[in-house]
DRENDOTI-459318 format. One record per residue (C-alpha): residue in three letters; x, y, z. Coordinates in pm, whole numbers, plus 50000, padded with zeros to 5 digits. Layout:
<sites>
  resn   east  north     up
   ALA      X      Y      Z
...
</sites>
This chain:
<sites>
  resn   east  north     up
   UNK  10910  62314  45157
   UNK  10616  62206  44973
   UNK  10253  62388  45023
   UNK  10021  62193  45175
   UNK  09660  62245  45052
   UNK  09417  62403  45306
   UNK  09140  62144  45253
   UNK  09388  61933  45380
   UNK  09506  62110  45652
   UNK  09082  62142  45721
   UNK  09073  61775  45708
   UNK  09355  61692  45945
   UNK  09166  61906  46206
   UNK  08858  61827  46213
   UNK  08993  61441  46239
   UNK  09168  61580  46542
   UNK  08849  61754  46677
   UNK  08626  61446  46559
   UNK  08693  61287  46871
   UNK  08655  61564  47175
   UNK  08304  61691  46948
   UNK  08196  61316  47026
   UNK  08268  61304  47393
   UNK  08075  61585  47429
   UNK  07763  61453  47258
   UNK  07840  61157  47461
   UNK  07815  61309  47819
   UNK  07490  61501  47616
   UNK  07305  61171  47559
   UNK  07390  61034  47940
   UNK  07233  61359  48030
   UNK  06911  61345  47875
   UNK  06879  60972  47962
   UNK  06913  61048  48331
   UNK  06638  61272  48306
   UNK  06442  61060  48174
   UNK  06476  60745  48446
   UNK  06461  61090  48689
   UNK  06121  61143  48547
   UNK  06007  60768  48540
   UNK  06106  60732  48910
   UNK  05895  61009  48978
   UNK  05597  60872  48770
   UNK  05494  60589  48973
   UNK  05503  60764  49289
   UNK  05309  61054  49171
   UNK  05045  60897  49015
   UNK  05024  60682  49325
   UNK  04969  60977  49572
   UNK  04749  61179  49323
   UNK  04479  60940  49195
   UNK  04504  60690  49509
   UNK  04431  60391  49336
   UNK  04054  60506  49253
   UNK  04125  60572  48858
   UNK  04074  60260  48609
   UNK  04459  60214  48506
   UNK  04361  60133  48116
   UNK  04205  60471  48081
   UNK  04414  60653  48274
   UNK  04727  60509  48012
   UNK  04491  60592  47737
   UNK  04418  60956  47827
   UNK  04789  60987  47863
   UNK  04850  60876  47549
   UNK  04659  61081  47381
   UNK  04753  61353  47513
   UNK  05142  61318  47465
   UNK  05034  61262  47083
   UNK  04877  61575  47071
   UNK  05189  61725  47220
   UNK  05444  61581  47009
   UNK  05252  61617  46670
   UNK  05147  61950  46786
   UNK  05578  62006  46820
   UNK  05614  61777  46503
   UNK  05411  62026  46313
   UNK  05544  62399  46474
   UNK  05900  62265  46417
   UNK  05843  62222  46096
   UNK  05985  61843  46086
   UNK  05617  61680  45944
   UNK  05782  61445  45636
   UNK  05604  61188  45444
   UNK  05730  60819  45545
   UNK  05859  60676  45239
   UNK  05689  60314  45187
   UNK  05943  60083  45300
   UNK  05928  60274  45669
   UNK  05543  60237  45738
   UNK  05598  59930  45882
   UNK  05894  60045  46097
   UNK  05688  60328  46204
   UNK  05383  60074  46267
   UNK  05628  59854  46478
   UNK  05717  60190  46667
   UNK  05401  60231  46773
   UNK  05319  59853  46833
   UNK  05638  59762  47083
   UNK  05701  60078  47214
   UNK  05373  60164  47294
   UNK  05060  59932  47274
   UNK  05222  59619  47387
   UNK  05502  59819  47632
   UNK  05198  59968  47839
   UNK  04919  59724  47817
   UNK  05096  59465  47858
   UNK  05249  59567  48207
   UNK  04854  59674  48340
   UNK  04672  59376  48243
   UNK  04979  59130  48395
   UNK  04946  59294  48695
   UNK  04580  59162  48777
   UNK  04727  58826  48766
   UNK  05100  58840  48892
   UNK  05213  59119  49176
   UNK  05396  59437  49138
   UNK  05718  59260  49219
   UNK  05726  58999  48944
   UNK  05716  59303  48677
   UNK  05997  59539  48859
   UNK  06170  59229  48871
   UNK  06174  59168  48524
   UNK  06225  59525  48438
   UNK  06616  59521  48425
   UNK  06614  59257  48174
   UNK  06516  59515  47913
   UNK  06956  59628  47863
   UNK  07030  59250  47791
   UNK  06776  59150  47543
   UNK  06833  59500  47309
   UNK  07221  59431  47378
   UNK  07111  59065  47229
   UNK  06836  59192  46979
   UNK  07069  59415  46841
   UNK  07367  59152  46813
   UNK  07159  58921  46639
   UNK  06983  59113  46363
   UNK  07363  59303  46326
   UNK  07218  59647  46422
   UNK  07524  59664  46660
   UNK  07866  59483  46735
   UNK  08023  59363  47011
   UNK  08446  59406  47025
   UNK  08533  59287  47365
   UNK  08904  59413  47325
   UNK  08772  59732  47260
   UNK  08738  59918  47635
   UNK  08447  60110  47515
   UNK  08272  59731  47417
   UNK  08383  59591  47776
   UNK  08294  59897  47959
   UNK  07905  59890  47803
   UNK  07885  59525  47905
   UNK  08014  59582  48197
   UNK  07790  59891  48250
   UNK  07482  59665  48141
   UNK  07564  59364  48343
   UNK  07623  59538  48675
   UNK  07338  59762  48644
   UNK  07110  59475  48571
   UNK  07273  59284  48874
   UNK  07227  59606  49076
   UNK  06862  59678  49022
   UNK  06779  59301  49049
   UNK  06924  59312  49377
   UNK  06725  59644  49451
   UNK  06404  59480  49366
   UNK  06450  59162  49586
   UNK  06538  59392  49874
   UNK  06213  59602  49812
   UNK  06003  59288  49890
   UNK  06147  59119  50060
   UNK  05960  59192  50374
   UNK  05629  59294  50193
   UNK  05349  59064  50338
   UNK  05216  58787  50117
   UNK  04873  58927  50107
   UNK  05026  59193  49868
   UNK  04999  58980  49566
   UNK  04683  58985  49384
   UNK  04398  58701  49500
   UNK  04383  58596  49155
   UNK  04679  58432  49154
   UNK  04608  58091  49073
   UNK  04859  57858  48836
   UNK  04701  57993  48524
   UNK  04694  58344  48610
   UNK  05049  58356  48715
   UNK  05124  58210  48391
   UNK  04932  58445  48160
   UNK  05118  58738  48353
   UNK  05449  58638  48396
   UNK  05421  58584  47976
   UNK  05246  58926  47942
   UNK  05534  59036  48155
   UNK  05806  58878  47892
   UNK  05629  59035  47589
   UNK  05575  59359  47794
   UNK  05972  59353  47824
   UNK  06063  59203  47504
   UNK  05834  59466  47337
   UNK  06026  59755  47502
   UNK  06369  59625  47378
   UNK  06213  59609  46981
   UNK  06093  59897  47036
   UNK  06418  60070  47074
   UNK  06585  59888  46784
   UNK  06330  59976  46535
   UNK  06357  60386  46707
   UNK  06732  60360  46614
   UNK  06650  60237  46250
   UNK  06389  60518  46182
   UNK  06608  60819  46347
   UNK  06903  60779  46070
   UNK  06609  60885  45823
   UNK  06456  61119  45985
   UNK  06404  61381  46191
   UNK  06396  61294  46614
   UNK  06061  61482  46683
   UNK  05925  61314  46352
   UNK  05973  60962  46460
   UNK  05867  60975  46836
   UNK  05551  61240  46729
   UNK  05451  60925  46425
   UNK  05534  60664  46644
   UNK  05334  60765  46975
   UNK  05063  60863  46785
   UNK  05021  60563  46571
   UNK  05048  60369  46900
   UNK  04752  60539  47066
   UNK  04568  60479  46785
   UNK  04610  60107  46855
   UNK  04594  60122  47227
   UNK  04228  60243  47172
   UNK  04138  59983  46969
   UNK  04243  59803  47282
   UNK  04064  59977  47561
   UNK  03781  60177  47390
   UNK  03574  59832  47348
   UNK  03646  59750  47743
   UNK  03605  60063  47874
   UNK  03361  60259  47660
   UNK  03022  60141  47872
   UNK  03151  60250  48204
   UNK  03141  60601  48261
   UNK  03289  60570  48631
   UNK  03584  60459  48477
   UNK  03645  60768  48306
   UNK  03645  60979  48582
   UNK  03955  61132  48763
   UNK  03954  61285  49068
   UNK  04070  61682  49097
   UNK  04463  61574  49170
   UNK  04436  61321  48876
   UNK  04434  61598  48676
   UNK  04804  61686  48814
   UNK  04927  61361  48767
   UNK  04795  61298  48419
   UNK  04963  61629  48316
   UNK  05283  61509  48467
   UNK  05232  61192  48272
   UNK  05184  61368  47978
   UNK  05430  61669  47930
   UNK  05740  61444  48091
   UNK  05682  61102  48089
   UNK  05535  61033  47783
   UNK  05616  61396  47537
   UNK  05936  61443  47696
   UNK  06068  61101  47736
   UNK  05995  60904  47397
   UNK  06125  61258  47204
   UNK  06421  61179  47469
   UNK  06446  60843  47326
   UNK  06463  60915  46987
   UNK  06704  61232  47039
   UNK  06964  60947  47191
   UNK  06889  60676  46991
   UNK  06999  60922  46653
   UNK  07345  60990  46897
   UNK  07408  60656  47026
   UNK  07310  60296  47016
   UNK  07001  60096  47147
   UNK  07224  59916  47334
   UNK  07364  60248  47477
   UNK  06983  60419  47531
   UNK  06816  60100  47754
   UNK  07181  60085  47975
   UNK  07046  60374  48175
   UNK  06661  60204  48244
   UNK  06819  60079  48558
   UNK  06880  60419  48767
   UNK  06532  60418  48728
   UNK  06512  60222  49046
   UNK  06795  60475  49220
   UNK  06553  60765  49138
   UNK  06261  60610  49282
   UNK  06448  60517  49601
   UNK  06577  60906  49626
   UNK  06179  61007  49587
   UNK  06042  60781  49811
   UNK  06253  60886  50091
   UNK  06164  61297  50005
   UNK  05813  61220  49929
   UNK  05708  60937  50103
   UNK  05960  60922  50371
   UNK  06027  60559  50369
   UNK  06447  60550  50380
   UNK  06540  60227  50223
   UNK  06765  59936  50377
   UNK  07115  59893  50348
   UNK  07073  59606  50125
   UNK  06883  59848  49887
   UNK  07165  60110  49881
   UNK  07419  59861  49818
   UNK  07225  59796  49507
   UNK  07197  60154  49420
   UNK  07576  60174  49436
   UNK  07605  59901  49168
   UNK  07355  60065  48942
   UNK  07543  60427  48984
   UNK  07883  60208  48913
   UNK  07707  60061  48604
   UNK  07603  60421  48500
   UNK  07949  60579  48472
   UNK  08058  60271  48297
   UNK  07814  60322  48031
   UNK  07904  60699  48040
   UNK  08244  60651  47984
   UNK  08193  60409  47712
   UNK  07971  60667  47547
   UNK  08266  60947  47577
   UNK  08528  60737  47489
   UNK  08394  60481  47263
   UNK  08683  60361  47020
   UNK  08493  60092  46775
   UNK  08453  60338  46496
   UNK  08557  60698  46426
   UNK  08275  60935  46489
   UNK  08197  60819  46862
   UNK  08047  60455  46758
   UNK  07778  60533  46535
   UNK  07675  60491  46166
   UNK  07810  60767  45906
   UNK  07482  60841  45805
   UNK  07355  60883  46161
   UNK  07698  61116  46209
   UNK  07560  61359  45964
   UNK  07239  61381  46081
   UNK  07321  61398  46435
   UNK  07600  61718  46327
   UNK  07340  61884  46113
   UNK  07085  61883  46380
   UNK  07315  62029  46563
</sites>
């Protein structure tokens, strides 16, 4: 019988482990992005109890922000990952900072003196569809609906959207009318509901220029650049409103809780999250899981709050938790191209980091 070579014998099984290595980094990414909506559920409500509504919202995104940047660069710079962004990536990194965090979080505060909280959580779930579109159209991803792991993340990102839709109208639907701001004339409703749009559009660019920049480089590096170059331009933004009113700037003693909550885990924790998954998966894959979001809020407003939601709502949280392990197991078991449905280049990265 003829020898076979050992490289080849090396080849054949790590071909054979390719697959099960995948899964695992899979059910890794679904993970961290549950974490993540965990920690964004929690943010509103927290905030909410801690500063009361007696902190100017502008600020209190822009002390955030800064802060997180300090964090992350501070990381960027102990872990050893600071790298010079080659020419041709400043304006990726720019856009970073632009979509993901200027326009994402300005864009949602001033809409909301116009339009009321539930035009923006209803708009919210939209984000899944327009990256799954985004991505389709400028060929970042593709779309094989004979493939089950294609089918099973529109399916994922269809009923998910449905669900937390349906979650939303449930919310309000017996909120009083007089819970929508006064300002709400034809004009106003107009300039938020299209600061809304951009807010929401912004968030899915965002993501698809995050996937671009983590096959070059390092995870930390992008969201530590990114964030930072984004406060930069968020002050531009608020520093001329804001700078005269020293009231504004003041939080009370349990703002201080909050804005460290803000800070460490959703801002530090969460973009670096973003970027981690986006270098693993798709875009696509990473804004699937923004609706359990709504599922984590419902679970903290019933331990924190104790309002227990309607049946209505929990039907809706079913669909989103359905939606969830669709997306999961088209993350373990996706079959488009070898390596668990990702670029080559990102593939090495992703193993080397590892």
């Amino acid at each position: 019988m003829a020898e076979v070579h050992p490289a080849l014998l090396a080849s054949d099984e790590e071909r054979l482990l390719r697959p099960r290595r995948w899964c695992g980094r899979g059910l890794a990414v679904a993970a961290i992005l549950t974490a993540s909506q965990a920690i964004f559920g929690g943010y509103a409500i927290i905030v909410k109890i801690a500063i009361n509504s007696s902190v100017d919202t502008l600020v209190f995104s822009l002390l955030r922000d800064i802060g997180a940047s300090v964090v992350l660069l501070s990381a960027c710079a102990l872990m050893g990952e600071r790298r010079p962004i080659a020419p041709g990536d400043r304006a990726t990194f720019v856009g970073v900072g632009l979509f993901g965090i200027t326009i994402s979080q300005t864009a949602m505060v001033l809409a909301l003196q116009w339009v009321p909280p539930f035009n923006a959580s209803l708009l919210q779930p939209t984000q899944p569809v327009l990256t799954l579109l985004l991505a389709l159209c400028v060929r970042m991803e593709t779309l094989n609906i004979c493939s089950a792991a294609s089918a099973l993340k529109v399916a994922g990102i269809v009923i998910g959207c449905a669900g937390a839709t349906f979650t939303v109208l449930t919310a309000t639907e017996r909120k009083p009318a007089h819970d929508a701001p006064s300002s709400g004339s034809i004009s106003g409703m107009l300039l938020g509901n299209t600061l809304l749009v951009l807010q929401c559009a912004g968030g899915a660019v965002f993501q698809l220029l995050n996937k671009r920049l983590t096959g070059r480089y390092p995870s930390i590096t992008v969201a530590a650049y990114g964030y930072g170059l984004g406060t930069l331009m968020l002050a531009v933004v608020v520093l001329p409103m804001r700078a005269a009113d020293a009231g504004a700037w003041r939080l009370p003693a349990a703002g201080y809780a909050a804005l460290a909550y803000a800070v460490l885990l959703a801002s530090a924790f969460n973009y670096f999250a973003y970027a981690w998954a986006a270098r693993r998966s798709s875009a696509s894959h990473v804004t699937a899981f923004f609706p359990l979001q709504v599922v984590f809020a419902a679970l903290l407003q019933v331990l924190v709050l104790g309002e227990w939601p309607s049946a209505t709502q929990v039907a809706g949280a079913a669909a989103i938790v359905v939606a969830l392990l669709c997306v999961v197991a088209s993350l373990a078991y996706d079959d488009s191209r070898p390596g668990g449905g990702v670029p080559k280049e990102d593939e090495r990265r992703a193993a080397a980091d590892e």
